[in-house]
FIKOLZA-1660 file (N, C-alpha, C; in steps of 0.1 Angstrom, whole numbers, plus 5000, padded with zeros to 4 digits):
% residues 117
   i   px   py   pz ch aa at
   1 5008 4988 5000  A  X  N
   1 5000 5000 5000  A  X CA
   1 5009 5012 5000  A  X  C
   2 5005 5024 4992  A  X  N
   2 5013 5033 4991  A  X CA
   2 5011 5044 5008  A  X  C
   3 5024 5050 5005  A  X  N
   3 5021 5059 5017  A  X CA
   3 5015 5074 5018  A  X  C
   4 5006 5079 5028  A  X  N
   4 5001 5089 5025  A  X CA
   4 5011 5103 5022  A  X  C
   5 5006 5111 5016  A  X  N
   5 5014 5121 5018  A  X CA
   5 5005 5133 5018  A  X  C
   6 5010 5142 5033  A  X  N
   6 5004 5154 5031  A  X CA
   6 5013 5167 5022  A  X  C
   7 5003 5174 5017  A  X  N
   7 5009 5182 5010  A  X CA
   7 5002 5197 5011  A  X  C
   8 5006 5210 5013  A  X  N
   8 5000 5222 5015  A  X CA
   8 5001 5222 4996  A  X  C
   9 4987 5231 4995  A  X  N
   9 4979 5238 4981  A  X CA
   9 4976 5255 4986  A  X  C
  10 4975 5259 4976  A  X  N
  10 4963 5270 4975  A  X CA
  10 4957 5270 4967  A  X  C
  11 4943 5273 4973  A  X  N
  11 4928 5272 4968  A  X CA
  11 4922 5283 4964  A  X  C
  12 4919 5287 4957  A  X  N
  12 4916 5306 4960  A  X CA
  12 4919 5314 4969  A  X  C
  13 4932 5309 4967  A  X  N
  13 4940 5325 4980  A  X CA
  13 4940 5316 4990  A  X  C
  14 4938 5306 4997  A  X  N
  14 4936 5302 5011  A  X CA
  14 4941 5288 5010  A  X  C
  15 4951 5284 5018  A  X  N
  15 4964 5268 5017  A  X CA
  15 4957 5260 5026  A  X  C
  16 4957 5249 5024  A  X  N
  16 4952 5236 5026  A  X CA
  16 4961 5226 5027  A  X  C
  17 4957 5220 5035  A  X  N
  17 4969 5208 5036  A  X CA
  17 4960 5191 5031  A  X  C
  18 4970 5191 5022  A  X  N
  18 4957 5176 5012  A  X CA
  18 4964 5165 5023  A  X  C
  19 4956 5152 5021  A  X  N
  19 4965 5141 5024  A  X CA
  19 4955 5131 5017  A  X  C
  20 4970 5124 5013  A  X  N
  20 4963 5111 5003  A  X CA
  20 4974 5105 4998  A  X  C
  21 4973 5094 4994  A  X  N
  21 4978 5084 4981  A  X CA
  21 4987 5088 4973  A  X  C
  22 4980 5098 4963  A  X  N
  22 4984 5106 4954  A  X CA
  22 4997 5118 4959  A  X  C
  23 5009 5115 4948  A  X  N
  23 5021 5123 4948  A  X CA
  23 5018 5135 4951  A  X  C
  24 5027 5144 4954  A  X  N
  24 5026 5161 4951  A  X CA
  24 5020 5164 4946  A  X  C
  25 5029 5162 4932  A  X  N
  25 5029 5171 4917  A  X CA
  25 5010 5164 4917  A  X  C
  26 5007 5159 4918  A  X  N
  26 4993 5153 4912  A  X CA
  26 4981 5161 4922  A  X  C
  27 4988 5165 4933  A  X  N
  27 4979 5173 4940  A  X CA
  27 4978 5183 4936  A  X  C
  28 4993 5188 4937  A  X  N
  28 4995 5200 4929  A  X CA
  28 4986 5209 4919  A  X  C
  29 4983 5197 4910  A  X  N
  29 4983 5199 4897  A  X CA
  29 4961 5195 4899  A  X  C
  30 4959 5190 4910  A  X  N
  30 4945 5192 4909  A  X CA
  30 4943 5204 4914  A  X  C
  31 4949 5213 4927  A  X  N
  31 4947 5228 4934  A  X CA
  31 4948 5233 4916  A  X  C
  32 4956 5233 4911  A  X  N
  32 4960 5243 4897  A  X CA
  32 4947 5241 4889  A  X  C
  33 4941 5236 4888  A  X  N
  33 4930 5229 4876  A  X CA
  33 4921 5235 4888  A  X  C
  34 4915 5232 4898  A  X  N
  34 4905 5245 4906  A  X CA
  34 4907 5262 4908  A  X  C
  35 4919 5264 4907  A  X  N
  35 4927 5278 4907  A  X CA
  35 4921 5284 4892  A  X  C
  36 4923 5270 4885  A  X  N
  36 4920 5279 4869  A  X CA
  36 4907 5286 4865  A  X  C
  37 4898 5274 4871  A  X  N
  37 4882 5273 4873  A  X CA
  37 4874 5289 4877  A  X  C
  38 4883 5285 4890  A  X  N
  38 4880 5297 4900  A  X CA
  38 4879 5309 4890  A  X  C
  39 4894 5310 4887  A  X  N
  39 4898 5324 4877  A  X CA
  39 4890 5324 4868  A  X  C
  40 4887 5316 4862  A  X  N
  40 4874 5316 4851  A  X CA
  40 4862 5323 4855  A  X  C
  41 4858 5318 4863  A  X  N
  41 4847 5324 4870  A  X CA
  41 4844 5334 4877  A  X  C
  42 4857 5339 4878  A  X  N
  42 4856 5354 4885  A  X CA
  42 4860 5364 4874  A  X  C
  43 4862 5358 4861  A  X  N
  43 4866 5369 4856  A  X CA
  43 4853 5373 4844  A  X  C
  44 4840 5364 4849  A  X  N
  44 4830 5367 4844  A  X CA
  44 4823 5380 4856  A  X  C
  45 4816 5390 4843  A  X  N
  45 4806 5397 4849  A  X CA
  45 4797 5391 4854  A  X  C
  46 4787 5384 4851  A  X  N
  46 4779 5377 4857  A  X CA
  46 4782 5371 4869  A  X  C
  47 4788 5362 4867  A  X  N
  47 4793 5358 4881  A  X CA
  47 4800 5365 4896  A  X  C
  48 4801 5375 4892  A  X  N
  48 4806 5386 4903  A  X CA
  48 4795 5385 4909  A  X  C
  49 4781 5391 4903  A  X  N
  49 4771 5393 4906  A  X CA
  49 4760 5383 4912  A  X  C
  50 4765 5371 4912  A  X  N
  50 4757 5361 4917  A  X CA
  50 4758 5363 4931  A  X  C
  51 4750 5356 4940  A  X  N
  51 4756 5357 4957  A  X CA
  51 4763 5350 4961  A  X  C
  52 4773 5351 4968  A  X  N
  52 4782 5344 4972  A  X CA
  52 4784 5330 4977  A  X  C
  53 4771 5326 4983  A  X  N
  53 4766 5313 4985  A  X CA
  53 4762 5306 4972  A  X  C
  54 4761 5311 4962  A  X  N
  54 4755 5304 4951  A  X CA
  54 4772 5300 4941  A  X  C
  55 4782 5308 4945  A  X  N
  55 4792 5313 4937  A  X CA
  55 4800 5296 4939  A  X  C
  56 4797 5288 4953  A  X  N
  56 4801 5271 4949  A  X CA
  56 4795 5263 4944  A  X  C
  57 4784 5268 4942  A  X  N
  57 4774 5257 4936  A  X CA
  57 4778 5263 4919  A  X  C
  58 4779 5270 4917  A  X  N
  58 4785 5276 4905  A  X CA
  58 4798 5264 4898  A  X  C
  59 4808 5266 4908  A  X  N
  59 4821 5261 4906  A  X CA
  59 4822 5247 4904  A  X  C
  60 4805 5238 4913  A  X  N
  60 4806 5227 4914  A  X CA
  60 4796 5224 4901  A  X  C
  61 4785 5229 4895  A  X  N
  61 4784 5230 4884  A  X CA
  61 4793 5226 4871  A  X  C
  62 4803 5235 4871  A  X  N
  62 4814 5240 4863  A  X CA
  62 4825 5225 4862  A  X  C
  63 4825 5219 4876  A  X  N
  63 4831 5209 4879  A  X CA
  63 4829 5192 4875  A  X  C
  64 4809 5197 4874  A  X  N
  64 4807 5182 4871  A  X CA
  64 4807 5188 4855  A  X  C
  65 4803 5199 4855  A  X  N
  65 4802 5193 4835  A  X CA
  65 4813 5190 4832  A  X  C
  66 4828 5189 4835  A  X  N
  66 4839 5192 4829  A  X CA
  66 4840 5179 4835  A  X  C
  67 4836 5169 4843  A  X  N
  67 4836 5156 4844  A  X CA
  67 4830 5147 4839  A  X  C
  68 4816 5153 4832  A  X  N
  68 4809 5142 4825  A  X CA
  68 4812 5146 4812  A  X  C
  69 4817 5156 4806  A  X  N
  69 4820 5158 4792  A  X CA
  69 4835 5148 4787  A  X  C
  70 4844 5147 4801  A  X  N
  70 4855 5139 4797  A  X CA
  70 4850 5124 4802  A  X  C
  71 4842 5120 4808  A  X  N
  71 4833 5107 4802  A  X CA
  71 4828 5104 4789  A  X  C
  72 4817 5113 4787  A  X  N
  72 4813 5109 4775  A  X CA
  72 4829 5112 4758  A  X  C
  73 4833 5119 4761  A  X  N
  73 4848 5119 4752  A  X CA
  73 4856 5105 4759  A  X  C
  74 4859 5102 4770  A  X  N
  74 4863 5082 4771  A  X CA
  74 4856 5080 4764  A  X  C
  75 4845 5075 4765  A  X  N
  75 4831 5069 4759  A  X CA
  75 4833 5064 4743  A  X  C
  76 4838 5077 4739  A  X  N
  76 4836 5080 4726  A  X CA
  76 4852 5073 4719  A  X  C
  77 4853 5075 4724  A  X  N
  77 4873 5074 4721  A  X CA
  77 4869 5060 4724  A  X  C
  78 4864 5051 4735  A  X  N
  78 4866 5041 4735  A  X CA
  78 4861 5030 4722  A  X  C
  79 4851 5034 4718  A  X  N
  79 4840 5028 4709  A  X CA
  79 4846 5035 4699  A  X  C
  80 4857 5039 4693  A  X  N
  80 4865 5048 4681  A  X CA
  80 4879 5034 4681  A  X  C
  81 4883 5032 4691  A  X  N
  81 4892 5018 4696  A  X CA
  81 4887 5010 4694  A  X  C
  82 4877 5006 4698  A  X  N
  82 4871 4991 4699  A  X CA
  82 4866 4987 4678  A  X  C
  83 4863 4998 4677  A  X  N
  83 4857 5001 4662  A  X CA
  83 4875 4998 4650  A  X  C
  84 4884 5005 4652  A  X  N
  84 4897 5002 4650  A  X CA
  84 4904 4987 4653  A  X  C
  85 4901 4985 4662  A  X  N
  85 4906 4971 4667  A  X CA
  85 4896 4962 4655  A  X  C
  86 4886 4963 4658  A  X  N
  86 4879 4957 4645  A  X CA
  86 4881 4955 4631  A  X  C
  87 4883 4966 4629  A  X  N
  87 4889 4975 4616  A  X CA
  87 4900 4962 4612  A  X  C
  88 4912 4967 4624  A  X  N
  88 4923 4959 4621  A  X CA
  88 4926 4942 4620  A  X  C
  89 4915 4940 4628  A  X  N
  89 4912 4924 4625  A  X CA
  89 4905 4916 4614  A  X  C
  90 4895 4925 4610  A  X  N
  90 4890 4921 4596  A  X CA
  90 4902 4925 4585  A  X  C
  91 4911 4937 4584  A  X  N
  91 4922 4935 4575  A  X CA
  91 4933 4924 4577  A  X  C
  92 4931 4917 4589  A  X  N
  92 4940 4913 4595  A  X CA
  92 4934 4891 4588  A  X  C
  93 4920 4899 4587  A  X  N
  93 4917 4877 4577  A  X CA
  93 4920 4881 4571  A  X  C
  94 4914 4899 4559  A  X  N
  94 4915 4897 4548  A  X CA
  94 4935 4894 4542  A  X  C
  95 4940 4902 4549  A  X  N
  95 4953 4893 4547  A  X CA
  95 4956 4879 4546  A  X  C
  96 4951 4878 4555  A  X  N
  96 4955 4857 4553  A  X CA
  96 4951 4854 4544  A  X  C
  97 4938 4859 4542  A  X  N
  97 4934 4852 4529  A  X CA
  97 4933 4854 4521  A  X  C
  98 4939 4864 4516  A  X  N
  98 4948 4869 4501  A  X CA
  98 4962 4861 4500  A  X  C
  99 4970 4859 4513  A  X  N
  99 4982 4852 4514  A  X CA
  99 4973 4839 4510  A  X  C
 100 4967 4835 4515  A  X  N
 100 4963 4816 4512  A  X CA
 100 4960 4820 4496  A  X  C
 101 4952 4827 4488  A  X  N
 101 4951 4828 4472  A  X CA
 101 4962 4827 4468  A  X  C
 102 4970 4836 4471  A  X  N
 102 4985 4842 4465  A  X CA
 102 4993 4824 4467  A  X  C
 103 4993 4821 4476  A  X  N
 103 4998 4809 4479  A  X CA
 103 4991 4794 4472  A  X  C
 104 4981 4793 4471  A  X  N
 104 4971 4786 4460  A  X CA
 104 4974 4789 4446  A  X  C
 105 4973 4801 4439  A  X  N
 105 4982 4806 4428  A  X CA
 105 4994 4795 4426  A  X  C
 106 5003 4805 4431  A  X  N
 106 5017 4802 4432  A  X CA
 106 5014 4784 4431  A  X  C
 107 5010 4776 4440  A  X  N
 107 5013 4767 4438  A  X CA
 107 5006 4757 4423  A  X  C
 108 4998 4765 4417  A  X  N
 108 4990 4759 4406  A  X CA
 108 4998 4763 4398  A  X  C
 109 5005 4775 4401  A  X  N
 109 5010 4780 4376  A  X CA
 109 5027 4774 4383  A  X  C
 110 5030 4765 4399  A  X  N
 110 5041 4764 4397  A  X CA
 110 5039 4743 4388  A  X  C
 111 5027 4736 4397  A  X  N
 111 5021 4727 4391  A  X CA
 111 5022 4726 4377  A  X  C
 112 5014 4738 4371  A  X  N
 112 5012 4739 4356  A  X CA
 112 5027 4741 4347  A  X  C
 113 5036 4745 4352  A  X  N
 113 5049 4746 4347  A  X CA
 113 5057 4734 4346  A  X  C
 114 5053 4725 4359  A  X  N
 114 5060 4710 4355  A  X CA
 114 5054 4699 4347  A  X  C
 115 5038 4703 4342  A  X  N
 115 5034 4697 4338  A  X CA
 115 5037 4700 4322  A  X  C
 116 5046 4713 4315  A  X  N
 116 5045 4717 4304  A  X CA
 116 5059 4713 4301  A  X  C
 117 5066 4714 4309  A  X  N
 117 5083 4705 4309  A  X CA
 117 5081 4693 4308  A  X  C
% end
């Protein structure tokens, strides 16, 4: 089992101490991806204007769409793979069995050549 690590963030202006599983850099790098959000959202007019209590439900909004939209993009990518994988396996008989012709060929006009000697 990995070991915990705590690690200080800042959150909008205000440090937090995470602890978890996950490395630094990975904590890091989730405070940065909320930091960005945040800035997003405050750099809208409208949203200044919302009330303040509504201003997390905003963020968490903001949060799940940006979680279900990289679902449905897996989703999609996955079934783009699985569709390719297919792809490549049907080229993958139709090879054999152009090799087995090519090989049937070959072995008939090589037939037909000792039969003409």
């Amino acid at each position: 089992m990995a070991s915990k690590n705590a690690t200080k963030v800042t959150i909008g202006g205000k440090t937090y101490t995470l602890s978890g599983n996950e490395s630094e850099e990975y904590l890091q790098e989730v405070a940065s991806y909320l930091n960005g959000k945040i800035a997003q959202l405050k750099s809208d007019e409208e949203y200044r204007n919302v009330p303040f209590e509504m201003r997390g439900v905003l963020l968490q909004l903001n949060l799940a769409d940006d979680y279900f939209k990289s679902k449905n993009e897996i989703r999609r990518l996955q079934k783009l793979l699985e569709e390719r994988e297919q792809d490549l396996a049907d080229l993958k008989h139709e090879l054999v069995a152009t090799q087995m012709k090519l090989e049937s060929a070959s072995r008939t006009q090589q037939a037909q050549k000792r039969e003409t000697t």
